[in-house]
N, C-alpha and C positions, 0 to 999 in steps of 0.2 A: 298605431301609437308607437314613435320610436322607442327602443331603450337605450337610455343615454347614462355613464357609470363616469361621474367626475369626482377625480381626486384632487384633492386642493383645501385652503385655506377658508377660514372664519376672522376676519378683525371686525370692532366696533368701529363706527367712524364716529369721529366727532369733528364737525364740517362750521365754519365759520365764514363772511361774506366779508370783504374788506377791500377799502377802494383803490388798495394798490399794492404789491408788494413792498414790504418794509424795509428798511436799511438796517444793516447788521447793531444791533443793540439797539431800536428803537421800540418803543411798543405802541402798537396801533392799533388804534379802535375799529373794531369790525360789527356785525350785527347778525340777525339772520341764523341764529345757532340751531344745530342738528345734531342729536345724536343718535345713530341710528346702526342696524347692524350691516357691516359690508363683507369684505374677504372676496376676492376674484371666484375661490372654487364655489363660497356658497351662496354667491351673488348669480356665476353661470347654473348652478343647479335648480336655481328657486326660478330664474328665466326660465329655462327650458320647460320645468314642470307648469310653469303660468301658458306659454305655448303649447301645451298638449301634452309632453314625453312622460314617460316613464322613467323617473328620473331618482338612481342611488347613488350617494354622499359621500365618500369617505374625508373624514376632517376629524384635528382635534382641536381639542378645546381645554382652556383652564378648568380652574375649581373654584372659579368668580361668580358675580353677579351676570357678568358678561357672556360667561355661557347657558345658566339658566335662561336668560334674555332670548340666545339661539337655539334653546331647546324649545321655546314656547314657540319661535318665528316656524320653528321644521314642523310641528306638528302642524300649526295654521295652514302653513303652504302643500301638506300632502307631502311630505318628503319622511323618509321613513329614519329615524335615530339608532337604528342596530348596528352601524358601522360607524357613529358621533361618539369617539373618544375623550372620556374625559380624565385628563393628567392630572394627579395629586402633586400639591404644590408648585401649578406652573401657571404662567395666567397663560389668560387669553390674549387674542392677537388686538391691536390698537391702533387706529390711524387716525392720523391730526390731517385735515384738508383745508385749505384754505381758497378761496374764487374771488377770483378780480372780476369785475364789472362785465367783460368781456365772455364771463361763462368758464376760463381756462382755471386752470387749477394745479397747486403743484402739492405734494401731498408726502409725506411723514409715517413711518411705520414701525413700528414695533412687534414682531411678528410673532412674539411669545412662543406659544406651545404649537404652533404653526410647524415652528422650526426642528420639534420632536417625535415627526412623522417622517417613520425608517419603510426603508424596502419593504421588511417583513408584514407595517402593515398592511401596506399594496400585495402580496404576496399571500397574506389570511384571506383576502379578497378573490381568489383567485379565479373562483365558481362563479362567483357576483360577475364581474367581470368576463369569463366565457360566454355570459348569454346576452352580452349585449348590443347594440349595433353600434353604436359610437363611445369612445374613451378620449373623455378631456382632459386636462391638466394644465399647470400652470406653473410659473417659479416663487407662490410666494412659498413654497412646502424646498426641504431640499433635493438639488436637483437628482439626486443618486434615486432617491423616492421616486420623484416624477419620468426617472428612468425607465424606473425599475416598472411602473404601470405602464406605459408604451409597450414595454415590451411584450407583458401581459396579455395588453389590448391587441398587441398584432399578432400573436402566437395564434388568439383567439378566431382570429379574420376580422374584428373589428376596425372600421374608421377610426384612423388615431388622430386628436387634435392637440397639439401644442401652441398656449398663447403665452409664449413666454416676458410674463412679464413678474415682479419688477426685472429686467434682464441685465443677462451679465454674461460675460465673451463665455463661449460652448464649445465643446471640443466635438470633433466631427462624429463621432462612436455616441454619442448624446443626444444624436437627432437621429440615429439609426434607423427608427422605429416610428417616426413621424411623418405620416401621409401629410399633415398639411401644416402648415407654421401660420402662425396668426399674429404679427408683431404690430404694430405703429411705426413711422418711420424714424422715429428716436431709435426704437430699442432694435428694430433693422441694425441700427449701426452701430449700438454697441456689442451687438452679438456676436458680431464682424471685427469688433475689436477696434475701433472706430471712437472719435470722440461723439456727443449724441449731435450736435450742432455741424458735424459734417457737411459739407454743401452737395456731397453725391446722389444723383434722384433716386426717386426710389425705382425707377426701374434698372438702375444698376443695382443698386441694391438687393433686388430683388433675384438677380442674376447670380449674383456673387452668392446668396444662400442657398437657391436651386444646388447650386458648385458641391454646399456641405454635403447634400445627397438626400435631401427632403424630396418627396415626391411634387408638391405644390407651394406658394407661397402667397397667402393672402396679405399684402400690407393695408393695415386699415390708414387713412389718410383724412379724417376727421371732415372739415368741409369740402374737401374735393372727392369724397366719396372712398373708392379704395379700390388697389392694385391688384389682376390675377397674374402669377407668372405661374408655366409647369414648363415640361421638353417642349411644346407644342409652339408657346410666345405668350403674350401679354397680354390681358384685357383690363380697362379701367371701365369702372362700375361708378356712376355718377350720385353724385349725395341729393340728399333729401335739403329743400331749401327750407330752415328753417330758425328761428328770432333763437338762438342759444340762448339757457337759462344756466344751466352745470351739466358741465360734459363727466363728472364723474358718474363710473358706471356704463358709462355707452358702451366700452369695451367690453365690456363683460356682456351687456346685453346684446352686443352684435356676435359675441361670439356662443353664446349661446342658441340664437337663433339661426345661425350659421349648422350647430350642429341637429337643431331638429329639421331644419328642411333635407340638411344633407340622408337624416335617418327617414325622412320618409322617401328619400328616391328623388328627390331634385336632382336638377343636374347642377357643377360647380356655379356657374356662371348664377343660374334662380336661385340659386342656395345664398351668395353674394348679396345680389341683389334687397331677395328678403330683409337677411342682415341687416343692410346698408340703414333699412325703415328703420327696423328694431332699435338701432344704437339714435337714431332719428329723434327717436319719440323718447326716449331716455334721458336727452340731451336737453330737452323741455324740461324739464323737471329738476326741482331741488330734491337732492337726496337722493339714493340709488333706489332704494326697494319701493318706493311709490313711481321711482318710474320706469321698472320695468312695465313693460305691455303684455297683453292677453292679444290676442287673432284679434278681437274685435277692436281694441287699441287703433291697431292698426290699418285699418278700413279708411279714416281720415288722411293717410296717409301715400295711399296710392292702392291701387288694384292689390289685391291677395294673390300670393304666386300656392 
């Protein structure tokens, strides 16, 4: 059983269906409504621990409805709440998602109390973090924070994961500490300082962030699967063929199950691979936390690595 220590964020989502995006001042009817709880950090921790880990939290939270909501979701899922910060007078984090026909989706945040997660709480964690094998994180918390646990994580000897999203240009001293970078090829290029709509592939891209001094670089690449670049070259990792429902979430759940295989001793390539299902079977599903998977999920889906 890996031990997996991810820092990062909690938002509610509140997810609507609509049969196309809207024109500036129009208002359009949509259907299909969700409200559900999301947040990248506590979307990959509820993964991981539905996959097998051992899996601790650190997040905060308002003094809403909204974090009662994620205090009832952590105990459900086995996730332990003694590092679940809750801020007097601040809310919780909030996200508006909206999906066109197509499964895509462009999505709205609010990151409240998200955004009141300093170093030092990564740093009271210190111990938490010594004993773990892998250390996640992610950009919705600030990135000084998500530094500042990298660093932690690799002081420790832990696997350090960064999926930096939502992303935003990185100074090279920022990725110091990150064995593996986990981007989609939008946020590839704005990290790179890059408009997202760049037309460069991602395996330049992929090159060019090796250059910041990342050890590895997974670009997820949604239906074509997704990109390895390290010093060594390149491998692409073929997607899972499958009817798109709502791709919200898949990231999170590919990158979650990225870090349990990684924590049980996969190697990068089957660790990928795995992944690749996980974000797969996710992608079928409206709503994020009904569709992450469990091992058994995943059986319909191809061989178990």
């Amino acid at each position: 059983m890996p031990k997996i220590f991810v820092v990062g964020s909690y938002n509610t989502g509140l997810t609507i269906r609509v049969p196309r995006m809207p024109a500036l001042g129009e208002s359009l009817v949509g259907d299909s409504f969700d409200m559900g709880p999301g947040g990248k950090g506590s979307n990959q921790a509820i993964g991981a621990a539905r996959l097998g880990a051992d899996v601790r939290l650190l997040v905060c939270l308002g003094d809403d409805i909204f974090a009662e909501n994620a205090l009832r979701l952590y105990r459900r899922e086995g996730i332990a709440i003694d590092l679940v910060h809750q801020l007097a007078g601040a809310s919780s984090g909030i996200g508006f998602v909206n999906i066109v026909p197509s499964g895509e989706n462009w999505i709205t945040v609010d990151l409240g109390a998200n955004l009141q997660m300093t170093p030092q709480h990564a740093r009271d964690c210190a111990a938490e973090i010594g004993d773990c094998d892998i250390l996640m994180t992610q950009l919705e918390i600030p990135i000084e924070t998500a530094a500042a646990a990298l660093r932690l994580g690799k002081e420790s000897g832990a696997t350090t994961i960064l999926n930096p999203a939502p992303a935003q240009p990185v100074k090279r001293e920022q990725l110091a500490d990150v064995d593996i970078l986990t981007p989609n090829a939008s946020e590839a290029r704005i990290l790179l300082g890059l408009p997202p709509d760049d037309p460069s592939p991602p395996r330049d891209l992929a090159q060019r962030l090796l250059g910041l001094g990342v050890d590895c670089v997974v670009i997820t690449l949604g239906g074509d699967g997704a990109l390895i670049a390290d010093g060594v070259g390149t491998t692409r990792i073929p997607a899972v063929s499958i009817q798109v429902v709502d791709v919200t979430g898949a990231g999170d759940s590919f990158n979650a199950a990225l870090a349990v295989s990684l924590g049980e001793g996969l190697a990068l390539q089957d660790a990928v691979q795995f992944a690749v299902r996980a974000g797969a079977y996710t992608a079928l599903h409206l709503g994020v936390i009904d569709g992450l998977p469990t091992r058994a999920d995943l059986k319909d889906l191809g061989r178990e690595s």
